[in-house]
MIMI-105815 format. One line per field, with one value per residue: residue number from 1; chain; x, y, z of N, C-alpha, C in turn. Coordinates in pm, 1 decimal, padded with zeros to 6 digits. Layout:
pos = (NUM, ...)
unit = (A, ...)
n.x = (X, ...)
n.y = (Y, ...)
n.z = (Z, ...)
ca.x = (X, ...)
ca.y = (Y, ...)
ca.z = (Z, ...)
c.x = (X, ...)
c.y = (Y, ...)
c.z = (Z, ...)
//
This chain:
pos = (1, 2, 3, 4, 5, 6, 7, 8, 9, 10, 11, 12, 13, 14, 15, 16, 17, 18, 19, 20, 21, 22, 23, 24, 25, 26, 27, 28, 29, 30, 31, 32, 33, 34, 35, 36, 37, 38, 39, 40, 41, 42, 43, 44, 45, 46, 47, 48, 49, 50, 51, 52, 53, 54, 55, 56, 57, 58, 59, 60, 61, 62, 63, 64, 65, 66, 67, 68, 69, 70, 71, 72, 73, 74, 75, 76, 77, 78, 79, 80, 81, 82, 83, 84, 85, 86, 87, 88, 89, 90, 91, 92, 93, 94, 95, 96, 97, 98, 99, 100, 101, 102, 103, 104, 105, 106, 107, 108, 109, 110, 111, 112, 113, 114, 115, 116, 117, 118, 119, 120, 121, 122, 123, 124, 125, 126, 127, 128, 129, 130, 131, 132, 133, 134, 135, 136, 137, 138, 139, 140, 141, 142, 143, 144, 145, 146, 147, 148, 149, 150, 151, 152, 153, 154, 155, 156, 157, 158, 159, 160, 161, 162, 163, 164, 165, 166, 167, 168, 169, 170, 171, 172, 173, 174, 175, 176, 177)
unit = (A, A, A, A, A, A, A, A, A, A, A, A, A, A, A, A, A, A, A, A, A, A, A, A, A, A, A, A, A, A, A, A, A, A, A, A, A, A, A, A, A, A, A, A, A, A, A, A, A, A, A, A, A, A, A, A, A, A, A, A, A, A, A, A, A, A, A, A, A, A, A, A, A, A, A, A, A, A, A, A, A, A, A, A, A, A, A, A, A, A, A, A, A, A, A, A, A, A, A, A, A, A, A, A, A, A, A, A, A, A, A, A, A, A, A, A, A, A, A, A, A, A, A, A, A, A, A, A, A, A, A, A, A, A, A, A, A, A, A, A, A, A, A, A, A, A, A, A, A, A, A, A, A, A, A, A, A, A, A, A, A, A, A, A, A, A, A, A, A, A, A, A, A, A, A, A, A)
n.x = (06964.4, 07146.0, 07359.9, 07629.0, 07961.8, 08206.1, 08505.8, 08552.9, 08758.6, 08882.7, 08909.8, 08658.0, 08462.2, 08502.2, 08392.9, 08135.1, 08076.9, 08187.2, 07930.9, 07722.4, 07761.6, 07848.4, 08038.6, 08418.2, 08654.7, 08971.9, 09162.9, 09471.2, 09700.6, 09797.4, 09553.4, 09382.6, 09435.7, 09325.7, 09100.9, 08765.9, 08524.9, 08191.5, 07916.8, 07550.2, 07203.8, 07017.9, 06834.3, 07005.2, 06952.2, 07086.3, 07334.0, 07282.7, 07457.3, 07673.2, 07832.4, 07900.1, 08053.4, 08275.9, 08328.4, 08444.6, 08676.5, 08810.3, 08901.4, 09050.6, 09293.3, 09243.9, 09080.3, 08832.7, 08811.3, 08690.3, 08566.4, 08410.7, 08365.6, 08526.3, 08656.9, 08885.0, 09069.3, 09290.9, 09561.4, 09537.6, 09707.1, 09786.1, 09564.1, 09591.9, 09701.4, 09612.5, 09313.5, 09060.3, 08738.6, 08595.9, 08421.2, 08157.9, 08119.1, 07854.6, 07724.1, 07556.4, 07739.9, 07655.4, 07437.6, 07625.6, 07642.8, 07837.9, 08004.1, 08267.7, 08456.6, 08731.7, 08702.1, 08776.0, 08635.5, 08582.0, 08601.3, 08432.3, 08511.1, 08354.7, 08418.3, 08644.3, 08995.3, 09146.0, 09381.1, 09443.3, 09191.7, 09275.2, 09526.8, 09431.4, 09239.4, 09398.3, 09500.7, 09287.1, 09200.0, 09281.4, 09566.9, 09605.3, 09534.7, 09436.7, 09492.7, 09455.7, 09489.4, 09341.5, 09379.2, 09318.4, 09090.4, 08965.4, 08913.7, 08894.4, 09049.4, 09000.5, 09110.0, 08981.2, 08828.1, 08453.4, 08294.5, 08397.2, 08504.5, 08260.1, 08225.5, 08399.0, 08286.1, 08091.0, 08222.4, 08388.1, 08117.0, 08125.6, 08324.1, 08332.1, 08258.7, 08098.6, 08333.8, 08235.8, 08401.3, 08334.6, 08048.6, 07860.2, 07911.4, 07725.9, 07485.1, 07239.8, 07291.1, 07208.7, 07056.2, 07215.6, 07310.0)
n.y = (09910.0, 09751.0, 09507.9, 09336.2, 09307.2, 09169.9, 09157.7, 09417.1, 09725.3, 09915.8, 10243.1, 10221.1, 10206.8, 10411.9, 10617.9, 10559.0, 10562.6, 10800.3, 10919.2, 10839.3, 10882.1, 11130.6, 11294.4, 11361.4, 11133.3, 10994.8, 10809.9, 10547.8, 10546.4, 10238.5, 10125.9, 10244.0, 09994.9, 09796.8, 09547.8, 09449.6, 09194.5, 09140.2, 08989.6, 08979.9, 08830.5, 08980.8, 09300.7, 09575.1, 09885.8, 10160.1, 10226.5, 09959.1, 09845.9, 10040.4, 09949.3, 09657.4, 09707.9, 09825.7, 09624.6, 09462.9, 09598.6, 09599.3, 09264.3, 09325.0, 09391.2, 09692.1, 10042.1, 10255.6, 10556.2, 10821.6, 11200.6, 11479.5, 11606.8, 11393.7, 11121.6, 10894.4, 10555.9, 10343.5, 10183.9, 09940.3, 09909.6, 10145.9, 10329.7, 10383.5, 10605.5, 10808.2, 11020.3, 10883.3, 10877.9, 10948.5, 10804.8, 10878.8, 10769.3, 10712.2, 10688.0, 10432.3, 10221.9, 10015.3, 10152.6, 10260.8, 10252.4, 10171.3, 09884.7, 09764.3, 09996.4, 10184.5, 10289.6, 10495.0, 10478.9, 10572.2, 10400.1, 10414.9, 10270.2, 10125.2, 09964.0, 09796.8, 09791.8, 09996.6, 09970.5, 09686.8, 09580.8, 09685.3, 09562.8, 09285.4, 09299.8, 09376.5, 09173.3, 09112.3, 09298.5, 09401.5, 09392.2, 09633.3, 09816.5, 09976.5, 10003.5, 10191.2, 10277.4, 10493.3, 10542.5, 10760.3, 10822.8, 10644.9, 10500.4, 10332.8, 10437.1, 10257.1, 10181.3, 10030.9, 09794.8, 09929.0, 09669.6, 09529.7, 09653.2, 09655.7, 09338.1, 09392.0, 09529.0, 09421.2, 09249.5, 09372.7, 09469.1, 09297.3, 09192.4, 09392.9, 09452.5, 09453.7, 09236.0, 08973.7, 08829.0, 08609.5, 08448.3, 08356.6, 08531.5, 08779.4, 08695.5, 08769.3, 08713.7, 08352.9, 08281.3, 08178.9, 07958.8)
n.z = (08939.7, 08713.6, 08764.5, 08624.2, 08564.1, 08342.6, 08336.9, 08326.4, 08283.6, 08469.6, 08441.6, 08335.2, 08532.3, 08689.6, 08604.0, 08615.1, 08896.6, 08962.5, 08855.8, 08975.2, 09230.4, 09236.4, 09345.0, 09302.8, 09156.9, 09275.7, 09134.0, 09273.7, 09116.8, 09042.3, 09098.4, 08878.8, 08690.1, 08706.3, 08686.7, 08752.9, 08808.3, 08851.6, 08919.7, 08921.7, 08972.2, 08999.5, 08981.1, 09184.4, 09408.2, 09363.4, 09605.0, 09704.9, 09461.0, 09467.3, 09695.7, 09669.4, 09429.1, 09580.3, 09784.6, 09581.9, 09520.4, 09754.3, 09775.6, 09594.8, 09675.0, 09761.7, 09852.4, 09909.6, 09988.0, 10201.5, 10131.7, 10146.8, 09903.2, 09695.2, 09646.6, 09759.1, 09543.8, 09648.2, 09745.8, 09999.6, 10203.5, 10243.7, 10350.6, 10639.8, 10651.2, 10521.5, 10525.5, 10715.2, 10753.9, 11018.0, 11302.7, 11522.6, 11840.2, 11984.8, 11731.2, 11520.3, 11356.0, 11204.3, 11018.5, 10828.4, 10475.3, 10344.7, 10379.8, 10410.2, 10400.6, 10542.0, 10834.0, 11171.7, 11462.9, 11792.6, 12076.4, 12419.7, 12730.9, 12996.1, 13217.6, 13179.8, 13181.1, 12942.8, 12812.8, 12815.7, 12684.0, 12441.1, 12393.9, 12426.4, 12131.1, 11962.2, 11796.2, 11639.6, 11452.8, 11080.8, 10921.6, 10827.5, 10951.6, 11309.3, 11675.9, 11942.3, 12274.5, 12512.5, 12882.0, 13072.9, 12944.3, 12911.5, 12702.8, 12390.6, 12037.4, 11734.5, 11391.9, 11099.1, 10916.8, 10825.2, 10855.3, 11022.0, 11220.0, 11375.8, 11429.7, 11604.8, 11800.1, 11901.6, 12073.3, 12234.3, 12401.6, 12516.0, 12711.6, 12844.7, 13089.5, 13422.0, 13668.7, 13843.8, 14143.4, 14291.9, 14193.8, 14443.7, 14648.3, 14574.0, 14652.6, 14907.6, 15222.9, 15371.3, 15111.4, 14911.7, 14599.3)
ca.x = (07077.1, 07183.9, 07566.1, 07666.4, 08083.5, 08278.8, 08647.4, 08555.6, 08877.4, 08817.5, 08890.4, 08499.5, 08369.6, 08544.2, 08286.9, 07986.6, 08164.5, 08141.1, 07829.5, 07655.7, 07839.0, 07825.7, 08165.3, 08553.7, 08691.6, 09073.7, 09233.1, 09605.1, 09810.4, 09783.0, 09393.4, 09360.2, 09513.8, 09257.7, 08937.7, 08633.5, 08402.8, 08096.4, 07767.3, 07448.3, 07095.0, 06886.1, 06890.7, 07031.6, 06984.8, 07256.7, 07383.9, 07418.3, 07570.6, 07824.1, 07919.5, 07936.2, 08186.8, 08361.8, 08360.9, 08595.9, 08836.4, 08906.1, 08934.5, 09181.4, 09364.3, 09229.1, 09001.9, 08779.7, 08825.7, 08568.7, 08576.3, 08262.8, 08370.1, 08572.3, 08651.3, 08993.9, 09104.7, 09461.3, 09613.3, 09461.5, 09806.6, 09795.8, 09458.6, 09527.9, 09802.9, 09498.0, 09244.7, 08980.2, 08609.9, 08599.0, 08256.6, 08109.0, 08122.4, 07710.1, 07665.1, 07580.7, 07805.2, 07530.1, 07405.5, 07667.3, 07644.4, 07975.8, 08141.2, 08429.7, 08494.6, 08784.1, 08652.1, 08805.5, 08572.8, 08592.1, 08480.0, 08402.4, 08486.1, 08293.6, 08415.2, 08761.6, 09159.9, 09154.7, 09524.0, 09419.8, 09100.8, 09359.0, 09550.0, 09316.8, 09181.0, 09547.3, 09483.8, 09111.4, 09217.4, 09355.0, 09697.5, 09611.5, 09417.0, 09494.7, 09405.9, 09564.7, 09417.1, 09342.0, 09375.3, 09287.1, 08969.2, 08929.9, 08876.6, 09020.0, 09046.2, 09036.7, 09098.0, 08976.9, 08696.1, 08291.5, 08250.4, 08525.4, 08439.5, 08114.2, 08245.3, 08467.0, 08250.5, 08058.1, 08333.2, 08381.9, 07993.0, 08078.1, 08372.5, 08333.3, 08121.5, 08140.4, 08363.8, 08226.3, 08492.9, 08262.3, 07868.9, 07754.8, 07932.9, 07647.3, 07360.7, 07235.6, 07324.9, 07068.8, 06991.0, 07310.1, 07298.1)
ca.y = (09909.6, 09557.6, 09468.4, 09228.0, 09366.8, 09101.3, 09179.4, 09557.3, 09772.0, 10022.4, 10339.7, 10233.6, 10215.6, 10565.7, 10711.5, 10532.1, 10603.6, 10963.6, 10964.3, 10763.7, 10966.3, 11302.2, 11290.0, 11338.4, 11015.7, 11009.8, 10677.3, 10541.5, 10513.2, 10083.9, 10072.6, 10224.6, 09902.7, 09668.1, 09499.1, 09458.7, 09128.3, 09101.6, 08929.3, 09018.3, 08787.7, 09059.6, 09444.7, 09637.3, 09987.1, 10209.6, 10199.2, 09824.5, 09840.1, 10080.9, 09832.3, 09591.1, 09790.7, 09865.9, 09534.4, 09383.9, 09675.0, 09556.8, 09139.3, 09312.4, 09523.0, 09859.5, 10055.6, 10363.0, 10700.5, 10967.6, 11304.7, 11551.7, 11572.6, 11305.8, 10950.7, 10826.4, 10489.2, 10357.6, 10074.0, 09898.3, 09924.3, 10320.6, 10350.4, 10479.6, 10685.0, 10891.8, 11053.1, 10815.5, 10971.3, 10900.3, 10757.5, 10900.3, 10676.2, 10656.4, 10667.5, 10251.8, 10132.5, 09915.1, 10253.9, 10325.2, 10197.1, 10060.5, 09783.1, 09770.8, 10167.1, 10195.0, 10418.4, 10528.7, 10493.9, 10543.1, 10300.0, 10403.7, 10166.9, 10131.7, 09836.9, 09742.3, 09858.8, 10006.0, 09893.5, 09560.2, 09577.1, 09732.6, 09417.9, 09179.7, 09318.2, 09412.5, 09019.2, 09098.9, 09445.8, 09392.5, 09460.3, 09797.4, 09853.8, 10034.2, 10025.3, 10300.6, 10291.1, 10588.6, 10511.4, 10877.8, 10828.2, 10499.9, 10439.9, 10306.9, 10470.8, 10210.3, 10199.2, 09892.0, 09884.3, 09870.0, 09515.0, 09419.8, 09732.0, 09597.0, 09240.8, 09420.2, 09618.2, 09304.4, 09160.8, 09449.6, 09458.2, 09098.2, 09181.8, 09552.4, 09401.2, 09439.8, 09115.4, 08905.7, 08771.2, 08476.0, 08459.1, 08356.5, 08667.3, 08858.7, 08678.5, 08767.6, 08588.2, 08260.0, 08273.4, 08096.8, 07828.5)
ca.z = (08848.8, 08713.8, 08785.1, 08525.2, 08510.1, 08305.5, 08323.1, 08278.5, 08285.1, 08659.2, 08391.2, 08260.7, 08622.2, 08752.0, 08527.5, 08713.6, 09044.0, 08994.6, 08790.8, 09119.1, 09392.2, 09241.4, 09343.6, 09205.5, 09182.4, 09270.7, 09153.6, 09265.1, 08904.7, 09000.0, 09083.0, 08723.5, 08586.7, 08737.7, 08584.4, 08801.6, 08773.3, 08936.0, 08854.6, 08974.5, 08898.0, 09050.6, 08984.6, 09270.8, 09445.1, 09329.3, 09723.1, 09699.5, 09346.4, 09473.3, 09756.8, 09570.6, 09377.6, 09700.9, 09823.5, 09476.3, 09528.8, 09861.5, 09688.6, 09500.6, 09804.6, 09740.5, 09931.5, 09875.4, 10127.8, 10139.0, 10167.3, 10167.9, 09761.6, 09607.4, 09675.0, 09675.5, 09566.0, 09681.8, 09796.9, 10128.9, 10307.4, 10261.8, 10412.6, 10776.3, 10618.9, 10446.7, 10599.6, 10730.2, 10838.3, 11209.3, 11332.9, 11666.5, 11959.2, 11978.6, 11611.3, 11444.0, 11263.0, 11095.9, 10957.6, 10737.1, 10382.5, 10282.9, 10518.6, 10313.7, 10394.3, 10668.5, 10938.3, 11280.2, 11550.6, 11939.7, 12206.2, 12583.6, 12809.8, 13132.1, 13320.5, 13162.8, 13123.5, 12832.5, 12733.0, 12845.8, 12624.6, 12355.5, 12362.5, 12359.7, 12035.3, 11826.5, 11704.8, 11550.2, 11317.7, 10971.2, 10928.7, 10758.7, 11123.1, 11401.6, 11832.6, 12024.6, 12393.9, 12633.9, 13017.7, 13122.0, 12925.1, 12930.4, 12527.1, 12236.5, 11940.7, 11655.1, 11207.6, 11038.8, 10758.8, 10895.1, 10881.6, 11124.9, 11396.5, 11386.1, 11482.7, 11759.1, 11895.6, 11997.0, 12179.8, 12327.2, 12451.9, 12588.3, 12787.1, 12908.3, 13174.9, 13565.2, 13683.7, 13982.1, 14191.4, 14325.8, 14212.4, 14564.3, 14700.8, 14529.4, 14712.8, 15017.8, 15304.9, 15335.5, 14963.3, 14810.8, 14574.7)
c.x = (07118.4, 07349.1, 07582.4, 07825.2, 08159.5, 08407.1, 08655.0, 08682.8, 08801.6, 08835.3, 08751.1, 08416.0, 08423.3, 08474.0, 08169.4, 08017.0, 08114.8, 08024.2, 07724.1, 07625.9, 07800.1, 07939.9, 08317.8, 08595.2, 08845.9, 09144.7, 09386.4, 09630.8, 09759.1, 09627.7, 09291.7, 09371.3, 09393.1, 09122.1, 08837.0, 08539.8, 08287.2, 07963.4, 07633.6, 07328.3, 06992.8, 06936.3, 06889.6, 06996.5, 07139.9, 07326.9, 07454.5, 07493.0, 07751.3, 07905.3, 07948.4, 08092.4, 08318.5, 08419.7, 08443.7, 08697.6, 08892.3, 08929.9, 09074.0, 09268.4, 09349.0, 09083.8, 08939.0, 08792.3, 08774.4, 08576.5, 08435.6, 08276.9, 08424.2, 08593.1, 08788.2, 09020.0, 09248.9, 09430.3, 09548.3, 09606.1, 09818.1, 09661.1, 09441.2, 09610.0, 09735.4, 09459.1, 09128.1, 08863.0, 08595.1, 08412.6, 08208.8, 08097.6, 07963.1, 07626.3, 07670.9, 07666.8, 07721.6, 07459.9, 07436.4, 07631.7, 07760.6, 08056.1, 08236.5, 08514.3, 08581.7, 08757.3, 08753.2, 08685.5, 08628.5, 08507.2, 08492.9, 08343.7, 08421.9, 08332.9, 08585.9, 08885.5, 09126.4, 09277.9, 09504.7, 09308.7, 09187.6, 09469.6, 09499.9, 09239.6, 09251.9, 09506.2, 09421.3, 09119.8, 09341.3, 09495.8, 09764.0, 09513.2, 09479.7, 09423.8, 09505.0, 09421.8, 09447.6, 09328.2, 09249.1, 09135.0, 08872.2, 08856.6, 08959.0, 08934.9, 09105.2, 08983.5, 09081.1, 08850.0, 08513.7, 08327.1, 08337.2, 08489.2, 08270.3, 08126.3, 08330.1, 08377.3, 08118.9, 08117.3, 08373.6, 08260.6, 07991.4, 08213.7, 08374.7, 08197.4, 08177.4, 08147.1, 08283.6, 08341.7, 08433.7, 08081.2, 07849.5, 07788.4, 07787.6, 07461.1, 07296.9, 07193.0, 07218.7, 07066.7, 07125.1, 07249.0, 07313.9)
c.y = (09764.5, 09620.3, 09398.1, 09273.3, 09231.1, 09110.5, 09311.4, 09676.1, 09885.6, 10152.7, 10305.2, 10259.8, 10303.1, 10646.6, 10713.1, 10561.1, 10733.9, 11007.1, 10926.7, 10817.2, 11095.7, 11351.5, 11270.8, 11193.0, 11017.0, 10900.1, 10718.7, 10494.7, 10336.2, 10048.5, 10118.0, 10147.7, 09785.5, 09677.2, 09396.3, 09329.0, 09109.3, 09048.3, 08890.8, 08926.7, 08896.9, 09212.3, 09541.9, 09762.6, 10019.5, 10178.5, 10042.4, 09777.3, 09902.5, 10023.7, 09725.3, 09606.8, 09804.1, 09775.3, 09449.8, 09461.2, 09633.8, 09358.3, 09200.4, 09407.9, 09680.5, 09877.1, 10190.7, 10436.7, 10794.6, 11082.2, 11393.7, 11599.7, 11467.4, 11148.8, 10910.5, 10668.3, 10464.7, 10215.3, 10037.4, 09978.5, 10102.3, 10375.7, 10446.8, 10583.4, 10835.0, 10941.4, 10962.3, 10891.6, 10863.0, 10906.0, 10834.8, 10789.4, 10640.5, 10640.4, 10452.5, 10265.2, 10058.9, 10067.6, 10322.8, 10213.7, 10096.6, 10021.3, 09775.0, 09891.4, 10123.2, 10352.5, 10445.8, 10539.1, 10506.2, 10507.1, 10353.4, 10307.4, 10216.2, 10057.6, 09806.2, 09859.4, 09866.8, 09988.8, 09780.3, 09505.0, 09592.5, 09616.4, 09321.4, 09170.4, 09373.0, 09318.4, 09052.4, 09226.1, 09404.8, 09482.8, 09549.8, 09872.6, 09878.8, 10045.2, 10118.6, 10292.4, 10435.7, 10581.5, 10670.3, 10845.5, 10734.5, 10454.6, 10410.0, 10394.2, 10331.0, 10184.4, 10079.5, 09956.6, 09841.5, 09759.3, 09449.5, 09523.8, 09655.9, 09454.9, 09260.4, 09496.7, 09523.9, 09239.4, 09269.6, 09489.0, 09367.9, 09138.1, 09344.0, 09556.0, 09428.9, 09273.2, 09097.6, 08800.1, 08636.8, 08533.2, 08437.5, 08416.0, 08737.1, 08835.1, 08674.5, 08639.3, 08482.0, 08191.8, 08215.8, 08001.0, 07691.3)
c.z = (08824.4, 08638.6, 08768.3, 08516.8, 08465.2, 08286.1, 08278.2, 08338.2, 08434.6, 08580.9, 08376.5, 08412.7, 08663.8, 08708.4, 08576.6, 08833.7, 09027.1, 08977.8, 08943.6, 09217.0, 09355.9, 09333.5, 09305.9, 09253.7, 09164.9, 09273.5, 09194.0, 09122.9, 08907.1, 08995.2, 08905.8, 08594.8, 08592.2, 08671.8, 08709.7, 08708.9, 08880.5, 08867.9, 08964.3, 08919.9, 08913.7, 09001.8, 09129.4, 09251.6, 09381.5, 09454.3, 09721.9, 09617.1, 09416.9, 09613.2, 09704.8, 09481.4, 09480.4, 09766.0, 09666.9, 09462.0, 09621.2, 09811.7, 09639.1, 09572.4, 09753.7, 09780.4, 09865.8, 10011.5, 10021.8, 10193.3, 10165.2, 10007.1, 09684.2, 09679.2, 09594.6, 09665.8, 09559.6, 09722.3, 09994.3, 10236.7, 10320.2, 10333.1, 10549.0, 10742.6, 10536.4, 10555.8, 10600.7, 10840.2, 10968.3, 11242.3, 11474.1, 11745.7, 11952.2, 11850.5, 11541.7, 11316.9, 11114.2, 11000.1, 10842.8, 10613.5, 10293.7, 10369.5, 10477.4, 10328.0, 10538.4, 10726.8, 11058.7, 11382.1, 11688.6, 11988.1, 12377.2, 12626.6, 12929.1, 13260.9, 13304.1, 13121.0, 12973.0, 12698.5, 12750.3, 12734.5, 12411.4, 12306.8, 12361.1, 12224.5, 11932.3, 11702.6, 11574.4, 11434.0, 11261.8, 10993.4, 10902.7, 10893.6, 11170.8, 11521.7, 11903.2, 12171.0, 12497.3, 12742.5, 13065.7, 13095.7, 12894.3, 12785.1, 12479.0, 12097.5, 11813.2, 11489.1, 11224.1, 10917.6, 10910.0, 10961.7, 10964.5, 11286.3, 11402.5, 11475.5, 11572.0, 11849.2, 11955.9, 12095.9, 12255.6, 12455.9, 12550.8, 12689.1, 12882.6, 13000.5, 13345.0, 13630.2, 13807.7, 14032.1, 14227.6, 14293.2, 14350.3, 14664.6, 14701.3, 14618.9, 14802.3, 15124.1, 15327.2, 15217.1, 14849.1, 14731.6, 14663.4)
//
């Protein structure tokens, strides 16, 4: 598909949206006001056209939410206030198609407080994001879009580690540094 959009009004692309998706397309009243530029040298997959697409609604604070028929767009700040498709804990991230899409995922911890883990990582999710921590079950449940769980759930990889109080604890006796 070649994605040339020059200041094209978002009524003209709600038509390719649906036509694409094979899905209803449910704008907010203001994302119907906005005009869409993008410029492409190469011709894209429909997939990375319609990120593409996905990624200048959020440029212009508005997000896409999916349902198993339609696709709403709204305002970023209304996002967790929707319904957002929740990821599986062992499902990639990297898998899905649109980083720009705010998801819900859960993380099982292994090693760390999970309110401790839960504050350490408030900072790193957009301000339309959300971390709620479970002790009992030692997860967090947290909203943001793809492309940011993706860059937490590295830092989570990196600290959800078993601490050593002293390395040359660990080495049997003799065999220190």
């Amino acid at each position: 598909v070649a994605l040339n959009l020059n200041n094209v009004p978002m009524k003209d692309i709600l038509k390719k949206l649906a036509d694409w998706t094979g899905k209803t397309i449910i704008p907010d009243d203001e994302t119907k006001k906005l005009k869409v530029t993008i410029y492409s040298t190469d011709k894209l997959p429909k997939s990375e056209a319609l990120s593409m697409i996905y990624a200048a609604l959020r440029m212009k604070g508005y997000i896409a939410e999916f349902t198993d028929n339609a696709i709403f767009l709204k305002p970023i700040a209304e996002a967790k206030l929707g319904e957002v498709l929740t990821i599986a804990s062992d499902y990639p991230l990297a898998m899905l198609e649109n980083y720009d899409q705010i998801v819900q995922k859960f993380f099982k911890l292994n090693n760390h407080s999970a309110s401790q883990m839960a504050e350490m990582l408030r900072p790193l999710v957009s301000e339309y994001g959300y971390v709620s921590a479970n002790e009992n079950t030692g997860s967090l449940a947290i909203i943001d879009t793809v492309r940011n769980l993706i860059r937490i759930e590295g830092i989570i990889k990196q600290y959800d580690v078993v601490e050593v109080a002293d390395p040359l604890a660990v080495a049997p006796e003799g065999q220190g540094v």
